[in-house]
C-alpha positions as a printed Julia matrix, in Angstrom:
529×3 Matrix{Float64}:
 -37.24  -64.7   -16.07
 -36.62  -65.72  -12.37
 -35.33  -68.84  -13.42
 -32.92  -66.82  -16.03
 -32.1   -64.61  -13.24
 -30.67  -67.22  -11.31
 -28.96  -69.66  -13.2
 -27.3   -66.33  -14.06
 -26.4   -65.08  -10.7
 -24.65  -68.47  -10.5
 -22.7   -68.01  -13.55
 -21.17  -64.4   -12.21
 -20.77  -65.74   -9.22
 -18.12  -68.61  -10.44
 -16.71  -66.66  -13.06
 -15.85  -64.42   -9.68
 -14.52  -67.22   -7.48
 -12.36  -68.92  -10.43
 -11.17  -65.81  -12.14
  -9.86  -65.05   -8.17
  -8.6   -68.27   -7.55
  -6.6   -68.28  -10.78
  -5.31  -64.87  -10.6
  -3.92  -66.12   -7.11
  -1.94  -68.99   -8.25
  -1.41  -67.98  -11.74
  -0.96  -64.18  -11.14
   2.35  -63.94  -10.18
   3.75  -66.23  -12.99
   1.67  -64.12  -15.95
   3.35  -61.11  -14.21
   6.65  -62.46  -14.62
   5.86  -63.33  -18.23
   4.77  -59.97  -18.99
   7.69  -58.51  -17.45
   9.76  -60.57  -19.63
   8.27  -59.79  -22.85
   8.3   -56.23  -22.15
  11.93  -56.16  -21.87
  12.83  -57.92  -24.69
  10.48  -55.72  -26.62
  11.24  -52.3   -25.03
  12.58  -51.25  -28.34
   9.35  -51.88  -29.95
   6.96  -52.15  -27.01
   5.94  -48.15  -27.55
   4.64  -48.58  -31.12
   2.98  -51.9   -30.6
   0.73  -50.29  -27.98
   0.18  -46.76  -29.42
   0.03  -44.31  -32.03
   0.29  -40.27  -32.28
  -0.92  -38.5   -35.05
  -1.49  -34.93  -35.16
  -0.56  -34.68  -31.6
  -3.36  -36.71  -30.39
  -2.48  -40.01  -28.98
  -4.25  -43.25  -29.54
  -4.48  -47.12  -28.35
  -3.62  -49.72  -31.03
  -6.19  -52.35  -31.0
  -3.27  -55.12  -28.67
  -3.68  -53.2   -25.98
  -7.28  -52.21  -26.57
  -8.24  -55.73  -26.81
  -5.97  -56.66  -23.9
  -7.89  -53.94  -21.61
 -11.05  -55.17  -22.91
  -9.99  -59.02  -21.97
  -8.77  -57.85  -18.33
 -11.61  -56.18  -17.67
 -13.74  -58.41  -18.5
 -11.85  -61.23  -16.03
 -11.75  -58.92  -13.21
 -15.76  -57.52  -13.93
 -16.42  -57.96  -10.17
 -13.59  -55.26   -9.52
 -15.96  -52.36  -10.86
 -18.59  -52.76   -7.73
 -16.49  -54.45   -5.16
 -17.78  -51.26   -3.17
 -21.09  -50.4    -4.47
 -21.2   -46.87   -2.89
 -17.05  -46.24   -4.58
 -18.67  -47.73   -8.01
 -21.98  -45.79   -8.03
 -20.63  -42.4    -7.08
 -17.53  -42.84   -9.0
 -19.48  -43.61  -12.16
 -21.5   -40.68  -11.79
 -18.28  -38.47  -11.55
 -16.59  -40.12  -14.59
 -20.16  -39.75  -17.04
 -20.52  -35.95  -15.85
 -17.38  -35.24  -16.53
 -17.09  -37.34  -19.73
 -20.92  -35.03  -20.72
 -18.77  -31.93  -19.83
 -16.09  -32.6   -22.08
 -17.98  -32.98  -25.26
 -17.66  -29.86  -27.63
 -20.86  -28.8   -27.88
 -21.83  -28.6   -23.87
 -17.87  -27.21  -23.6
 -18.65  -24.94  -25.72
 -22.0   -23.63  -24.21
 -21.02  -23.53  -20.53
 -18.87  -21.43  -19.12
 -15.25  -23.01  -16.91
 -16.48  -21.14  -13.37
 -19.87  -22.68  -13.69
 -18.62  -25.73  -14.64
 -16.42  -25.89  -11.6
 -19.31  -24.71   -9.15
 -21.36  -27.22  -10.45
 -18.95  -30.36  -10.12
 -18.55  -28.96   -6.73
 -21.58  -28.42   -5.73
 -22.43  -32.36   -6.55
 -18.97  -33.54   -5.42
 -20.16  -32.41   -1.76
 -23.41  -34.33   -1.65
 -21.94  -37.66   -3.44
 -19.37  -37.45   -0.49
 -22.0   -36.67    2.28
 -24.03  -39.82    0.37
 -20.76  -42.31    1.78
 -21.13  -43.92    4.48
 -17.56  -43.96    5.72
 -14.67  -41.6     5.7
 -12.63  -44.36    3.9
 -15.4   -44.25    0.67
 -15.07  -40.27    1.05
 -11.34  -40.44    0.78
 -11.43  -43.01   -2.23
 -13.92  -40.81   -3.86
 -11.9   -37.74   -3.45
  -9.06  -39.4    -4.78
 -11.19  -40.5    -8.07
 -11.9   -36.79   -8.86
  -8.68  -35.79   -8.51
  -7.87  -38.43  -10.96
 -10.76  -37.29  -13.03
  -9.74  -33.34  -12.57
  -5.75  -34.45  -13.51
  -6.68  -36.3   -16.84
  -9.26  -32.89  -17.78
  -6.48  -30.72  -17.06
  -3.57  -32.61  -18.95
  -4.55  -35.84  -21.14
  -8.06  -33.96  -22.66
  -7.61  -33.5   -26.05
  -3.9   -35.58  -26.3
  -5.52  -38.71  -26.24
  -8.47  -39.75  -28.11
 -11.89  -39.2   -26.58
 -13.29  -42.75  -26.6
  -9.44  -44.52  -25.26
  -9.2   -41.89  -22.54
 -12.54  -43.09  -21.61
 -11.74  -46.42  -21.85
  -8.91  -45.61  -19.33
 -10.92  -43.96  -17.17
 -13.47  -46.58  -17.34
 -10.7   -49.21  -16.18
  -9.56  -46.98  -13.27
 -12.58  -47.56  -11.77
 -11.59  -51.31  -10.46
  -8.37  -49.45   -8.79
 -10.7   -46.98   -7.28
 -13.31  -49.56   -5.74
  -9.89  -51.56   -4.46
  -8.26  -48.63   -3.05
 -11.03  -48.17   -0.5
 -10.83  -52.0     0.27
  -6.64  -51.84    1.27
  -6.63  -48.49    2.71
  -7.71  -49.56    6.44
  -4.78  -51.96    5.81
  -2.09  -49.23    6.65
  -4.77  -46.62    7.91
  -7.23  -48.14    9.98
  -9.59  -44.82   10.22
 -12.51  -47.29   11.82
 -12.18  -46.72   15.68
 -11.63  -50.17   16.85
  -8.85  -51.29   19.62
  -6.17  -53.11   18.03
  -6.48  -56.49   19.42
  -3.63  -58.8    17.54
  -1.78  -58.47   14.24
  -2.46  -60.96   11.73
  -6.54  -62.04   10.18
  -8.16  -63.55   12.66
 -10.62  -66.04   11.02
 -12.98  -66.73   13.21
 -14.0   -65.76   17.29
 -16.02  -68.12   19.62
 -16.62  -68.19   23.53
 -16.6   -70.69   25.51
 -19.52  -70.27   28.57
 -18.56  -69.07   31.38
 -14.94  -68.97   30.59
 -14.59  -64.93   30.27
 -12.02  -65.25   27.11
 -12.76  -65.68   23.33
 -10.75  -67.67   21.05
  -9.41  -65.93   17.66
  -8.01  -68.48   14.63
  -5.05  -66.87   13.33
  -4.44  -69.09    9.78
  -1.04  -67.23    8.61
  -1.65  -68.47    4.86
  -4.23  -68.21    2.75
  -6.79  -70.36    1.49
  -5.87  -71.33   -2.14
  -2.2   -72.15   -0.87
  -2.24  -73.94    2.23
   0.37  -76.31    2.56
   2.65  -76.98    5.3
   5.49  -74.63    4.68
   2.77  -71.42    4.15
   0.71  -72.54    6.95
   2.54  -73.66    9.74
   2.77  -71.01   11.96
  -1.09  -70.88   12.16
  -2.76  -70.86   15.65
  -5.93  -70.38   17.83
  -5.11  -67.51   20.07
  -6.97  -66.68   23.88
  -7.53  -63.5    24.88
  -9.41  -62.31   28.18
 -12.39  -60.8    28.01
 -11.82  -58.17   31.06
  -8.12  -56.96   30.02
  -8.67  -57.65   26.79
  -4.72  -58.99   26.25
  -3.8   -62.53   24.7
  -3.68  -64.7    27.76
  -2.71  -68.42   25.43
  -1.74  -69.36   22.47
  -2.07  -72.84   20.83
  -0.53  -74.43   17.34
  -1.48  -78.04   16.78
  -0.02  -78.5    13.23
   3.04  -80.44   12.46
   4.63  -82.29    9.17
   2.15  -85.18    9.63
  -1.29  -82.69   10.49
  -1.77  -79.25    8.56
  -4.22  -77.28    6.92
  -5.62  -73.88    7.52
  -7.26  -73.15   10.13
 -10.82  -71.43    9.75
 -14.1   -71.37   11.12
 -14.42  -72.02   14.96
 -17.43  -73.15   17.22
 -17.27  -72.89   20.94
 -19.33  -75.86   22.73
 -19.3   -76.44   26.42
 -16.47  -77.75   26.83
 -14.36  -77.63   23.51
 -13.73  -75.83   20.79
 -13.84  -77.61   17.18
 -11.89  -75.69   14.21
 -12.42  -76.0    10.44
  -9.1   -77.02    8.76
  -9.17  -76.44    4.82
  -6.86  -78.37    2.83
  -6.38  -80.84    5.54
  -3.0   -83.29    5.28
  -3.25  -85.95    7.74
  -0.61  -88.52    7.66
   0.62  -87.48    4.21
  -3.12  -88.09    2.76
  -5.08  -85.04    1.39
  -8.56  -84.71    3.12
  -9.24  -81.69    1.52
 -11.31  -80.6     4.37
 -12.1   -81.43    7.85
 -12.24  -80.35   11.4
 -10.47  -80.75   14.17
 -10.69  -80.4    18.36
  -9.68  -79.74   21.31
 -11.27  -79.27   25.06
 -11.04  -76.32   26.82
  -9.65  -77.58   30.24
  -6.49  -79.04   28.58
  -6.04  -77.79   24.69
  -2.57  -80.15   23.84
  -4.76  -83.07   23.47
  -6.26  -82.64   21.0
  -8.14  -84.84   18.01
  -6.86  -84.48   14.85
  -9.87  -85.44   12.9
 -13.22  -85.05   15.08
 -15.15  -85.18   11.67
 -14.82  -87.27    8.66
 -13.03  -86.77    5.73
 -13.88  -84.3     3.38
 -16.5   -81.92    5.09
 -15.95  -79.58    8.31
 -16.18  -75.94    5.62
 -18.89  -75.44    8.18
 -20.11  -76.47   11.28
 -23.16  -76.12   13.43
 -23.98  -76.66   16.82
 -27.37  -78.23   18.1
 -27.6   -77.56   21.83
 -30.89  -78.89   22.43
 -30.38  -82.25   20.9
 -26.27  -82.4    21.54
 -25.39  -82.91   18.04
 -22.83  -81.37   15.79
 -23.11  -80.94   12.04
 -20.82  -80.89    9.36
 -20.92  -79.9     5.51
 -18.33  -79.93    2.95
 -17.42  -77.21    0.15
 -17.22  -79.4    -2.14
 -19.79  -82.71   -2.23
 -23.11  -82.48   -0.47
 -22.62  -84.7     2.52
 -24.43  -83.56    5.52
 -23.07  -85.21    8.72
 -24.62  -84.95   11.86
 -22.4   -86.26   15.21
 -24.11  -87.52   17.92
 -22.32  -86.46   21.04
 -24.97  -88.58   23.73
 -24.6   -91.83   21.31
 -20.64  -91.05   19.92
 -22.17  -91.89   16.08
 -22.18  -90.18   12.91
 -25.37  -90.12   10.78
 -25.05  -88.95    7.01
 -28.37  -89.8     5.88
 -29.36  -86.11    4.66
 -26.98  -86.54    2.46
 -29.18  -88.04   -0.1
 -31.35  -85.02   -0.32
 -29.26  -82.19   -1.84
 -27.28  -83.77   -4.76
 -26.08  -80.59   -6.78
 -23.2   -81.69   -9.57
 -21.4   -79.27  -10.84
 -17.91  -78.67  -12.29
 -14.77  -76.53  -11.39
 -14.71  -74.72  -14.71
 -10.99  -74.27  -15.11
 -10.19  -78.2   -14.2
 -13.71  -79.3   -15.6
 -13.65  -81.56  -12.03
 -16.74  -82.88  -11.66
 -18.37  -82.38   -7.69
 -21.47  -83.42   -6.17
 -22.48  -79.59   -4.3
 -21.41  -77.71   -1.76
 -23.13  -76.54    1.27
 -22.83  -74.13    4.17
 -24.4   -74.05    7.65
 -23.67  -72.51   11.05
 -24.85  -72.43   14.63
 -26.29  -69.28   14.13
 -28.91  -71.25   11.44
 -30.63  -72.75   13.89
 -34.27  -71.73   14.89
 -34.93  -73.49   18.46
 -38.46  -72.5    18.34
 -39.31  -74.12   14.6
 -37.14  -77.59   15.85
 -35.25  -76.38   12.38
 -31.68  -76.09   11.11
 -31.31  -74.17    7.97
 -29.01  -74.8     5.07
 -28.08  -73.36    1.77
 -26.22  -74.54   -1.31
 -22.25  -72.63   -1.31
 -20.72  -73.28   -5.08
 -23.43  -73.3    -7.79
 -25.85  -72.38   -5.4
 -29.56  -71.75   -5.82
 -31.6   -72.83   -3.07
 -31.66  -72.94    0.74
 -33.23  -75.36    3.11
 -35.02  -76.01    5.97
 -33.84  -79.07    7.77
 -36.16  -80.91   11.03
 -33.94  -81.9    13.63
 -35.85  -84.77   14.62
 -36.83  -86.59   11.71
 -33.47  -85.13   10.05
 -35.25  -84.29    6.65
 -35.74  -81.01    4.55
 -39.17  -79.84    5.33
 -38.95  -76.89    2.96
 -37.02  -74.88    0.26
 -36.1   -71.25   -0.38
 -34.86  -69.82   -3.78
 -32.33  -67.78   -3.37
 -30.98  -66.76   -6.47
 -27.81  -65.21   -4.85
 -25.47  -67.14   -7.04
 -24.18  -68.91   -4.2
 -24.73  -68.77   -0.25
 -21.93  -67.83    2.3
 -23.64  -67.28    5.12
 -27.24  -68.29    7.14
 -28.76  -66.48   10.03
 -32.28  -66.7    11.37
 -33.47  -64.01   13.56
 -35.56  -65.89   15.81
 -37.12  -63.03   17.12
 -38.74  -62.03   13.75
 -39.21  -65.03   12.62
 -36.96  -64.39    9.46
 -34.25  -66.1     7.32
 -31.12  -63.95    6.65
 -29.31  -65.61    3.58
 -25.74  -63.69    2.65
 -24.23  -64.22   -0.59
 -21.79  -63.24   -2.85
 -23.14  -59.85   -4.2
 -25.79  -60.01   -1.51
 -28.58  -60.08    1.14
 -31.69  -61.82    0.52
 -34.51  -62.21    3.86
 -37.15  -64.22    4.07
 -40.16  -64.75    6.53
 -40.45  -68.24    7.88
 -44.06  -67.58    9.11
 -44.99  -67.5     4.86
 -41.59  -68.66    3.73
 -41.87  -66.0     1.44
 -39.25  -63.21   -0.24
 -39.85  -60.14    1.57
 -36.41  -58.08    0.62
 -33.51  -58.55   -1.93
 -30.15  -56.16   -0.25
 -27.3   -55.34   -3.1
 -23.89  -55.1    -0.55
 -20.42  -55.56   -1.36
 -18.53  -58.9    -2.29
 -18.34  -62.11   -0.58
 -20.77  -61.37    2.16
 -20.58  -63.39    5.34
 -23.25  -64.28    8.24
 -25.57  -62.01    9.21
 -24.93  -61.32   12.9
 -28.26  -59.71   15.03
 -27.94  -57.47   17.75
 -31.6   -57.93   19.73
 -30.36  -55.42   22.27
 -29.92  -52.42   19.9
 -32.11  -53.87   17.28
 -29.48  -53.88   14.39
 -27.5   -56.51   11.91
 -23.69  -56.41   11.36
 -22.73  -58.32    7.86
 -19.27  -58.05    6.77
 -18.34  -58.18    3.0
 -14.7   -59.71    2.85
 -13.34  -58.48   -0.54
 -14.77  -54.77    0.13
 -13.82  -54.83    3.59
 -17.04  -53.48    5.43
 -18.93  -54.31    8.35
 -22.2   -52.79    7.97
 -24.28  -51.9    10.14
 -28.15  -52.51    9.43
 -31.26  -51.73   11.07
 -32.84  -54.74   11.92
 -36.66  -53.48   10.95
 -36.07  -51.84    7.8
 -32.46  -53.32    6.69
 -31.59  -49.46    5.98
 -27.69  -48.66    5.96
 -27.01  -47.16    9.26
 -23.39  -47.3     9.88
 -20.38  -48.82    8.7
 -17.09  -49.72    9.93
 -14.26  -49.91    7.14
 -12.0   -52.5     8.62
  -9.86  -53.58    5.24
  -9.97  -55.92    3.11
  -9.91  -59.24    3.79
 -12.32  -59.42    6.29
 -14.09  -63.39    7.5
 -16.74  -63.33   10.5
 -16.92  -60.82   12.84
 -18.34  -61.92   16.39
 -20.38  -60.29   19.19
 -19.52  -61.01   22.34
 -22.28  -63.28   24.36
 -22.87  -60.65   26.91
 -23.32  -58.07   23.31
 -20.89  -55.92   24.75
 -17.98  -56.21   22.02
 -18.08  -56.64   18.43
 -14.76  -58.56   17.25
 -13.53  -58.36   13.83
 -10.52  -58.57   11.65
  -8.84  -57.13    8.17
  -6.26  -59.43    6.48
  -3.43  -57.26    8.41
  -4.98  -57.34   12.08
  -7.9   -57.78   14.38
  -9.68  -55.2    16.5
 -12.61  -55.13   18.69
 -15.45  -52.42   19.18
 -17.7   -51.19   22.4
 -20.79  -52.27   20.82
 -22.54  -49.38   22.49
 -20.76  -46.05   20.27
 -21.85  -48.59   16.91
 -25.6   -47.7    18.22
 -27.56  -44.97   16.99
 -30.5   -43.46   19.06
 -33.97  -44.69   18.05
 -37.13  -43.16   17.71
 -39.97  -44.53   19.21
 -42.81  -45.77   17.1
 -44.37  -49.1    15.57
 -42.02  -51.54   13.91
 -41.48  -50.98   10.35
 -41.71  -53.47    7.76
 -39.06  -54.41    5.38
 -38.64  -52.82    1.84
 -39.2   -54.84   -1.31
C-alpha cells in the first residue's frame, strides 16, 4: 500500500505541475478560442448548453461534460487552502442535506437559520486568518444567494454540480485577496515578488531578487528588467540596486545564497551567448557587484544551491537531470561524481521528453554536527538523501512519498529532517531515521525555516499564499500570515529579528517578535503521528 501511496502522490503531483504549466502558456490562446466560438454561436450557444422544462432549468450533457473535464484538470484548485476547502465543503453538504424535501419539510426556516448560524460562527473561529474568514463568509453568501433564488429553478444534482465547482474560486479567492488587500500586518518593503532574501555577514543589508517575469516564460523581452535589490537593515529603505542581464545573458533570476564575500543567484532559463542553458547560476562579490560572472556553475544545474562553510564548497543541482556538482572554492575545481548515485528517468508528460531526475538542496540542508548534506528528489520525486561531505556519498535514504520535494531543512537542534512538498510536510528523526509525522498544508510548500529563539517553524505554501506559523515541538498550527499568492522563500533575518517575505504583487517584512505567542512552561512535547 505504501508503495501505491507513493507512486501515486507522484502522479497528482505532475498532473498539478503540467496541468499549471499548460494552462500558463496555453490558457490564454484556449480563452481566445472559446471566445470566438461563443460569438459565432451566440444564436445557438443558449440551447446547446441548457434546457428549461416546466420552469426548472437544466445542463445539457456539453457543458456537463465540459465542467466535469475542467474540473478534473484543475483538481488541485478544490484544496489549494485546506482550511477554505474543508470548511467550505462542510457549508455546501449541510446546506445541500437542508434542501432535500423530506428534512425541508420536517424543520422549521427559523431553526434552520439558527442552526447554520450557530455552525457558521465556529467554522469561522476554526480559520486561522481573517483572509480564510472573509473567503468563507463570502462562500455562504454564495451558498445563502443560490437557496434563496436558483433552489428549485435549476435541477438539484446541476446546481450542485455548480456549487461543487465554485469551490476552486472560493479556495483561489483567499489566495489573491492579500494581492489588493494585504490584511497580514507586515511593512511594505518593495513592490514587485521578491524571490529570494540572503545576508551577507556583517554587512547590515539583505539582498531581495526581484525576477519581473515568470518562470514558464522567461525570455529576454519578459525578463529584462529583473534585478537583485539592497536594502539596509537599520532604515529598512533600498540602499542599491543591480541588473546584470543584457541581449547576450538572461534568464530569471531566483534563488539567492549569501557567502562571505558574494552572493551567487539561480538563473532559470539561462541564455548565454544565444545558447539555451536551461539553468544555471550566476555571481557577483559584494565589495564591487558590476563584475560579475556570468556562469559560476556549469550548464544545466544551479535550481538550487547549497553552501558548505566548513569545508568551503558550493553545491549545485539541476531541475531537470540528476547532476550533483560540488565547487571547490580552496582548490577552484568542480567534482560531479555524486552524480552517479541518483539516476531517476522520467518524462515531461505533455512533450513525452525524456530526463534523467531532478533534485533540490539548500544551505539550510546541512547538518554540521552529522558531517551531512541532505537531498531530495524535485520532479517524480520519492526519496530523500543523506549525503557525507567527506567521502561525498549517500550514506542513507528517506521515503518520502510527498510526490515531489521543494524544500529541505534540518533542525539541528532536534536532530530532525524537515522535507516540504507539494501538498505537504513530512519530518523525520535522524537519530532513527525514522517517520515520526506526515503535515497536510497548502500547495507548493517551500523550506521549512526554524526559529530556535521562539521555538517555532515558518513554511510558506506559494499557490495558497500562507506563511504558517508552526510550533516547533508539536508542529501544531499556531499562526498564520496571509501574504497572497504567489509566495517563494521567506527569510529570517540572521540576528532573528525580521521575517522577510513576498506575494507575487510586493514584499514586506515582519518584527519577528508580535509572530510569537507566549509559551507555557513544561517538558517538550513529542510530535503527532
Amino acid at each position: 500500500m505504501n508503495d501505491f501511496l507513493r507512486e501515486a502522490m507522484v502522479i497528482e503531483a505532475q498532473t498539478f505541475l503540467w496541468a499549471w504549466v499548460f494552462g500558463t502558456v496555453k490558457g490564454p490562446t484556449v480563452l481566445r478560442a472559446l471566445v470566438i466560438v461563443a460569438v459565432c454561436l451566440h444564436r445557438r450557444f443558449r440551447e446547446q448548453l441548457v434546457t428549461c422544462v416546466d420552469g426548472v432549468w437544466r445542463l445539457r450533457r456539453l457543458p456537463v461534460g465540459l465542467l466535469l473535464g475542467a474540473m478534473v484538470w484543475l483538481h488541485y484548485g478544490f484544496d489549494i487552502n485546506p482550511t477554505v476547502a474543508w470548511i467550505c465543503a462542510t457549508l455546501l453538504i449541510l446546506v445541500t442535506l437542508a434542501e432535500q424535501p423530506r428534512l425541508a419539510a420536517r424543520s422549521s426556516h427559523p431553526m434552520v437559520l439558527v442552526a447554520s448560524a450557530i455552525v457558521l460562527t465556529g467554522l469561522l473561529v476554526a480559520a486561522h486568518d481573517v483572509v480564510d474568514r472573509i473567503a468563507i463568509g463570502a462562500w455562504a453568501l454564495v451558498l445563502l444567494a443560490s437557496h434563496r433564488y436558483l433552489d428549485g429553478r435549476i435541477a438539484s444534482r446541476h446546481l450542485g454540480l455548480l456549487r461543487t465547482a465554485a469551490l476552486i474560486p472560493a479556495n483561489l479567492l483567499a489566495a489573491v485577496l492579500p494581492l489588493a488587500l494585504p490584511l497580514h500586518g507586515g511593512r511594505h518593503l518593495g513592490d514587485g515578488l521578491a524571490y529570494s532574501f540572503c545576508e551577507v555577514p556583517g554587512r547590515g543589508t539583505v539582498y531581495a531578487t526581484i525576477p519581473v517575469c515568470d518562470s514558464v516564460q522567461a525570455g529576454y523581452e519578459a525578463c529584462r528588467d529583473g534585478r537583485v535589490v539592497e536594502y539596509d537593515l537599520g532604515s529598512m529603505q533600498r540602499v542599491a540596486a543591480y541588473n546584470f542581464l543584457t541581449p547576450d545573458f538572461n534568464g530569471r533570476l531566483e534563488l539567492m545564497v549569501c557567502l562571505d564575500d558574494e552572493v551567487q543567484v539561480s538563473v532559470q532559463g539561462t541564455i548565454y551567448q544565444g545558447r539555451s542553458l536551461v539553468q544555471s547560476a550566476m555571481s557577483f562579490p559584494v565589495a564591487s557587484p558590476t563584475q560579475f560572472t556570468p556562469l559560476v556553475a556549469e550548464p544545466g544545474v544551479g535550481n538550487s544551491i547549497a553552501y558548505d562553510r566548513a569545508h568551503e564548497a558550493v553545491f549545485y543541482t539541476g531541475e531537470f537531470n540528476n547532476r550533483v556538482v560540488r565547487y571547490d572554492r580552496r582548490t577552484k575545481q568542480f567534482d560531479d561524481s555524486l552524480t552517479r548515485y541518483f539516476p531517476n528517468p522520467w518524462f515531461q508528460p505533455l512533450s513525452m521528453e525524456r530526463y534523467t531526475g531532478s533534485l533540490t538542496l539548500y544551505t539550510n540542508s546541512i547538518h554540521p554536527g552529522r558531517n551531512r548534506i541532505y537531498m531530495a528528489e524535485w520532479m517524480h520525486g520519492r526519496y530523500a538523501y543523506a549525503i557525507d561531505l567527506t567521502a561525498l556519498r549517500p550514506v542513507a535514504r528517506y521515503d518520502v512519498g510527498g510526490g515531489g520535494t521543494m524544500g529541505v531543512t534540518v533542525d539541528v537542534d532536534r536532530d530532525r529532517l524537515l522535507v516540504s512538498s507539494v501538498w505537504g510536510l513530512e519530518v523525520f528523526d535522524l537519530a532513527t531515521d525514522r517517520l515520526i509525522l506526515r503535515k497536510r498544508t497548502g500547495v507548493a510548500n517551500r523550506p521549512v525555516i526554524v526559529d530556535t529563539a521562539r521555538n517555532q517553524l515558518y513554511l510558506t505554501s506559494t499557490l495558497e499564499g500562507k506563511i504558517r506559523i508552526l510550533d516547533r515541538d508539536t508542529f501544531d498550527v499556531i499562526g498564520q500570515i496571509p501574504i497572497g499568492i504567489g509566495t517563494r522563500y521567506a527569510y529570517l533575518s540572521r540576528d532573528g529579528n525580521r521575517l522577510f517575505g513576498s506575494s507575487a504583487a510586493a514584499h514586506y517584512y515582519w518584527d519577528a517578535d508580535t509572530l510569537a505567542r507566549p509559551r507555557a512552561s513544561g517538558p517538550e512535547p513529542s510530535p503527532r503521528q
